[in-house]
C-alpha positions in Angstrom: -18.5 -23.7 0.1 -15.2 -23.1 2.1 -16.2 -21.0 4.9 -13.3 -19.2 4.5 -14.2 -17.7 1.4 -16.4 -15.0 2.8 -14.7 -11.4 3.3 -15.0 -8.0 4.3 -12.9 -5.7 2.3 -11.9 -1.8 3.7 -10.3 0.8 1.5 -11.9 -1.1 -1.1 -12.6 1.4 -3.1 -8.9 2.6 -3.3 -5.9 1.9 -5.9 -4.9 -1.1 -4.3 -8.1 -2.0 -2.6 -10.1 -2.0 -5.8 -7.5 -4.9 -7.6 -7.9 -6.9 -4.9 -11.5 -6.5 -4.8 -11.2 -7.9 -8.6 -8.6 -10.7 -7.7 -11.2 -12.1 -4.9 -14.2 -12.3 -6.8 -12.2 -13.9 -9.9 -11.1 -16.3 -7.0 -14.7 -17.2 -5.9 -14.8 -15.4 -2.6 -17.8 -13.3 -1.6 -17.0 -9.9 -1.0 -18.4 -7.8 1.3 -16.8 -3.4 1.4 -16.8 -1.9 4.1 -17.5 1.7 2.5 -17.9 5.5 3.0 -21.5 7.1 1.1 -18.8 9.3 -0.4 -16.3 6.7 -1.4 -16.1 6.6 -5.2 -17.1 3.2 -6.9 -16.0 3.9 -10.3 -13.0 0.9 -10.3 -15.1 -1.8 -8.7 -17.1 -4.3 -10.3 -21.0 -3.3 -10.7 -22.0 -7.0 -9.8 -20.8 -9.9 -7.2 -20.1 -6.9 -4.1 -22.0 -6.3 -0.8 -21.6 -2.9 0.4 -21.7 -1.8 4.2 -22.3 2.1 4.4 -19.8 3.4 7.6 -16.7 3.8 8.6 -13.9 2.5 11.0 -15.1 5.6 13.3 -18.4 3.9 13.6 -18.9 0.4 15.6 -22.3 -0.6 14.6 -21.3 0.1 10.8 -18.2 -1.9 11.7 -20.5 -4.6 13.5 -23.2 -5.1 10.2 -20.4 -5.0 8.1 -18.4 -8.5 10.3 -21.9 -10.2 10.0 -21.3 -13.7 8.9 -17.2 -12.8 7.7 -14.3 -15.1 8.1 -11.6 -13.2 6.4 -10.4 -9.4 7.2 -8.2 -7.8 4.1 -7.7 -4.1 5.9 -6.4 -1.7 3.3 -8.2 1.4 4.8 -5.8 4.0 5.5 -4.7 7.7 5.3 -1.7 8.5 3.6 -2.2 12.5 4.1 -2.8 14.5 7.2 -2.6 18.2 8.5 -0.9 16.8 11.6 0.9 13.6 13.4 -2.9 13.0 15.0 -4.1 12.8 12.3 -2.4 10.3 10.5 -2.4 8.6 13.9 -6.7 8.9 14.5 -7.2 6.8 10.8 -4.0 4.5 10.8 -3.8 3.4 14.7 -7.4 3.9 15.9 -9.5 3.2 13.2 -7.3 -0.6 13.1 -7.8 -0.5 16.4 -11.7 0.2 16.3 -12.1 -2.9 13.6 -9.5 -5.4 15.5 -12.0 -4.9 18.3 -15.1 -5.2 16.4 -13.5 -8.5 15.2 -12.7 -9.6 18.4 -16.3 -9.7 19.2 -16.8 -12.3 16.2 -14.0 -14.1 16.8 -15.8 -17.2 16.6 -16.3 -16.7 13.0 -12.9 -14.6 12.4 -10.2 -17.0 11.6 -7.6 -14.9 9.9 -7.3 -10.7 9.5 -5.0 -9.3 6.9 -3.7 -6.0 7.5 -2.3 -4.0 4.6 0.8 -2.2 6.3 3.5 -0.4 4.3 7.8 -0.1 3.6 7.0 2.9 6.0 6.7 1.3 8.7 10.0 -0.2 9.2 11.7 2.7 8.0 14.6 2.8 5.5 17.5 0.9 5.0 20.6 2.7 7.0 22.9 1.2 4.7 21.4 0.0 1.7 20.9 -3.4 2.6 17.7 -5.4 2.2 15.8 -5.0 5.1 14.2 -8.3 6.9 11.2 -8.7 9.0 13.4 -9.6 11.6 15.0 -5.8 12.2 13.5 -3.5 14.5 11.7 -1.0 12.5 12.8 2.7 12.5 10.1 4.4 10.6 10.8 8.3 10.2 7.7 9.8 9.3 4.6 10.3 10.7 2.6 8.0 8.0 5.3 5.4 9.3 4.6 5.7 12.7 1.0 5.4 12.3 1.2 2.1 10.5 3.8 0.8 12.6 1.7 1.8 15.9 -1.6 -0.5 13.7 0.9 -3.7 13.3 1.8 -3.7 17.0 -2.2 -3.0 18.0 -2.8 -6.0 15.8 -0.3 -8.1 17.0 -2.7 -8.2 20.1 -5.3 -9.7 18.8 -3.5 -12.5 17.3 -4.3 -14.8 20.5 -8.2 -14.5 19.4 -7.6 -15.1 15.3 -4.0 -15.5 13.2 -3.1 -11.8 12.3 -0.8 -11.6 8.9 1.0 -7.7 8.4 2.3 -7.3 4.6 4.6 -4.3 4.0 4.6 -3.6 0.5 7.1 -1.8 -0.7 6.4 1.3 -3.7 3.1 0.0 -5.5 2.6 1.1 -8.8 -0.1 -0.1 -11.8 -3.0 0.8 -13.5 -5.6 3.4 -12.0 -2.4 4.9 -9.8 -2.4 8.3 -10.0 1.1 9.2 -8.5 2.8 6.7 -10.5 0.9 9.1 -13.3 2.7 12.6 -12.0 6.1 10.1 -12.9 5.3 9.0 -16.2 3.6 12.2 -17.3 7.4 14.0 -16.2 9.1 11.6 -18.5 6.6 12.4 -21.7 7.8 16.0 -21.4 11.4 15.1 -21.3 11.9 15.8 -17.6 14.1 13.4 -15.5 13.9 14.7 -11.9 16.5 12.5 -9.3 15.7 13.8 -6.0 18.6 13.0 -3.7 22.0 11.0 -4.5 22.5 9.3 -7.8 23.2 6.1 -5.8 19.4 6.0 -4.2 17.7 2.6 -4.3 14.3 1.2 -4.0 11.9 -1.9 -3.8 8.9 -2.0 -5.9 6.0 -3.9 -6.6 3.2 -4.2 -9.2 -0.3 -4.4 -8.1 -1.4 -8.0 -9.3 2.2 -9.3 -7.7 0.3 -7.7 -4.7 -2.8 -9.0 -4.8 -1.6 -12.1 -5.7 0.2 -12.1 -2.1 -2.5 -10.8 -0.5 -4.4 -13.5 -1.6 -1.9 -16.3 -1.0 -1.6 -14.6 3.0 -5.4 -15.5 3.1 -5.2 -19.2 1.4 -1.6 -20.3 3.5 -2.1 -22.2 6.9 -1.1 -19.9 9.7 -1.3 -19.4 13.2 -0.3 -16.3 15.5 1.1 -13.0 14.1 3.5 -13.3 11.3 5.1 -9.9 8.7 6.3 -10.3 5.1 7.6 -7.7 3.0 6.1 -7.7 -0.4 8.1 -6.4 -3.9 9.0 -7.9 -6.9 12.9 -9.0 -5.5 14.8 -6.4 -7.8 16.2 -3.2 -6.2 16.3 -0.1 -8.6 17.7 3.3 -9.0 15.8 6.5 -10.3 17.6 6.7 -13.5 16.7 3.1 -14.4 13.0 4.1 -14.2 13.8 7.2 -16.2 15.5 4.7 -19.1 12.6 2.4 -18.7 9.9 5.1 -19.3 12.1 6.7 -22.1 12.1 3.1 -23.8 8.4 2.9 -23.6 7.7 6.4 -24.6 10.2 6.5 -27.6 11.1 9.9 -25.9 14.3 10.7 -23.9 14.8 13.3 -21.0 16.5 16.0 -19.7 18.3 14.8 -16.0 17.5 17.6 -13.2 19.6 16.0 -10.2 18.0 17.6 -7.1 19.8 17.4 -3.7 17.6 16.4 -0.7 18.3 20.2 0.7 16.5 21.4 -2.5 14.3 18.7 -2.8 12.9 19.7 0.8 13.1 23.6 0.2 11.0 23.4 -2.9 8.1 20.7 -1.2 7.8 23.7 1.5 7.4 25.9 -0.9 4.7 24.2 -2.6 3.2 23.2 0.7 2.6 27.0 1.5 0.4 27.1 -1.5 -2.2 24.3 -0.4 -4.8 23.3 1.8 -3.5 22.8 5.2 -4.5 18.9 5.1 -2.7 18.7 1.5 0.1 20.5 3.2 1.2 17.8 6.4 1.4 15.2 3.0 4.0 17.0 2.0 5.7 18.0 5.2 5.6 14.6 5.7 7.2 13.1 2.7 10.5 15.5 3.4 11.1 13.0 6.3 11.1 10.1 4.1 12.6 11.5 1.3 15.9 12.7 3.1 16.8 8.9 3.4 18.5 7.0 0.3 17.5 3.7 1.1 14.0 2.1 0.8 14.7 -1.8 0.1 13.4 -5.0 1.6 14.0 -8.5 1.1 11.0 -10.7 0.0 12.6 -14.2 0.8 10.2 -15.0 3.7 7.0 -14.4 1.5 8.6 -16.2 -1.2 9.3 -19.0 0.9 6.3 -19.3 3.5 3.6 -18.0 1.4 5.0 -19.3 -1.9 5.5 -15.7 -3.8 6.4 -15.4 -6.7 6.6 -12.0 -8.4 5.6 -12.1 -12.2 6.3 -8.1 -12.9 9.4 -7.0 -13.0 9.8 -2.5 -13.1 9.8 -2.7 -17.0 7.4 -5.4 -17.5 4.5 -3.4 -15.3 5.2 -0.2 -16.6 4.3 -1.6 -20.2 1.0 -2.6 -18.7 0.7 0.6 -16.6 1.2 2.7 -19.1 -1.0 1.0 -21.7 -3.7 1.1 -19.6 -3.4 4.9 -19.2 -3.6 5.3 -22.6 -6.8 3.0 -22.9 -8.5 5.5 -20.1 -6.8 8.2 -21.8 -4.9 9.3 -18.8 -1.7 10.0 -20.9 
């Protein structure tokens, strides 16, 4: 066997963590997850997965759970928190706690995968696709986190090759925000937060496991980024027209300026738990910007991606499988 077709897997328990979990075994890797006792297992497959009981907070959890691995896919992550520490204490330490753990097995270690995010390099300023190349400018405290993670990894990559992917908005089965959308669009609600001339990068789930994967399988050396998405760029109203086409129902537009956009995710964030509440609070910053895009041509062209899934095309599957689990 390949020795480089053992793996530990964190956040694999998640929306994106469970897929990939999927795509690995499918791809004859041994999986070992690096999980929480109260991390939910109801996506992942009930055969073919080790499990580690711990957490990045915990270095001999984080030891047991390197035992024997070649490959690090790092999904693990926070995307709420009460507070800037917060986001900070799971994003940046708890990479930092596991890039250290792996340093110690860096005999075995030959190739760590960190899941980053479109966050962390911030928005466009003027609409045009961002490259790996730009200085990142994230402008939230979720952004800042991951961005602080790449550059603690970046470090290591003298003691095993580090890859960052940056994914821009991930949507697919078993996502429950892409849910909130699509359940909007049944009741004939169109919300457009922001200017009509707003663009975004997206990606479907398997087109992101599939990169994932491809990051794992590609020669490599050193510390190299790739944004991930599918290569289109799209507007709110086009997913608005998509959904309306797959629901057979149309929708009432609601444009909402970023002032009232912001005004009305204070409001709400008065009404919930404090830790619910810094989510919130910390979406405003990213929302008050119009451009989240990225250019994919350096995955396309080093790793070999090739997005199958365009916006319409996953939404169909998306939606299908909600309807199978009875979501919508």
């Amino acid at each position: 066997m390949n020795k480089r077709l053992k793996c530990l897997v964190t956040g694999g328990s998640g929306f994106i963590g469970s897929h990939l979990v999927e795509a690995l075994l499918r791809s004859g890797w041994e999986v070992r997850c690096l999980l929480r006792k109260t991390s939910s297992r109801q996506f992942l497959p009930r055969e073919g997965i080790e499990y580690v009981m711990g957490d990045l907070d915990d270095r001999v959890s984080l030891a047991r759970s390197l035992e024997g691995i070649t490959t690090v896919f790092h999904l693990a992550g926070s995307i709420k928190g009460r507070d800037k520490e917060a986001f900070f204490r799971t994003n940046w330490q708890g990479t930092k706690h596991l890039l250290e753990a792996a340093r110690e097995k860096s005999g075995s270690i030959d190739r760590f995968i960190y899941i980053s995010s479109l966050s962390a390099a911030g928005p466009s300023p003027d609409g045009h696709l961002l490259s790996e190349d730009e200085t990142a400018h994230p402008v939230s405290y979720y952004g800042e986190s991951k961005l602080a993670a790449e550059q603690e990894a970046a470090g290591y990559a003298r003691d095993f090759p580090v890859v960052v992917l940056r994914p821009a908005a991930v949507y697919g089965p078993r996502d429950a925000e892409t849910l909130r959308v699509i359940k909007l669009a049944r009741w004939g609600v169109r919300i457009q937060p922001g200017r009509h001339d707003n663009i975004f990068s997206a990606v479907y789930v398997t087109d992101l496991t599939r990169a994932i994967l491809l990051a794992a399988e590609r020669p490599m050396t050193g510390f190299r980024t790739y944004f991930v998405g599918d290569g289109k760029v799209y507007r709110w109203g086009e997913i608005f027209r998509i959904l309306s086409g797959i629901l057979g129902k149309g929708s009432l537009a609601l444009p909402l300026p970023w002032s009232i956009s912001a005004a009305a995710v204070r409001a709400v964030a008065r009404l919930v738990p404090r830790s619910t509440a810094g989510f919130y609070l910390d979406k405003i910053r990213e929302m008050s910007h119009n451009y989240w895009v990225c250019n994919i041509d350096r995955a396309r062209n080093e790793l070999g991606f090739k997005p199958e899934f365009d916006l319409k095309g996953g939404l169909e599957n998306t939606i299908a499988w909600y309807r199978e689990q009875r979501w919508l």
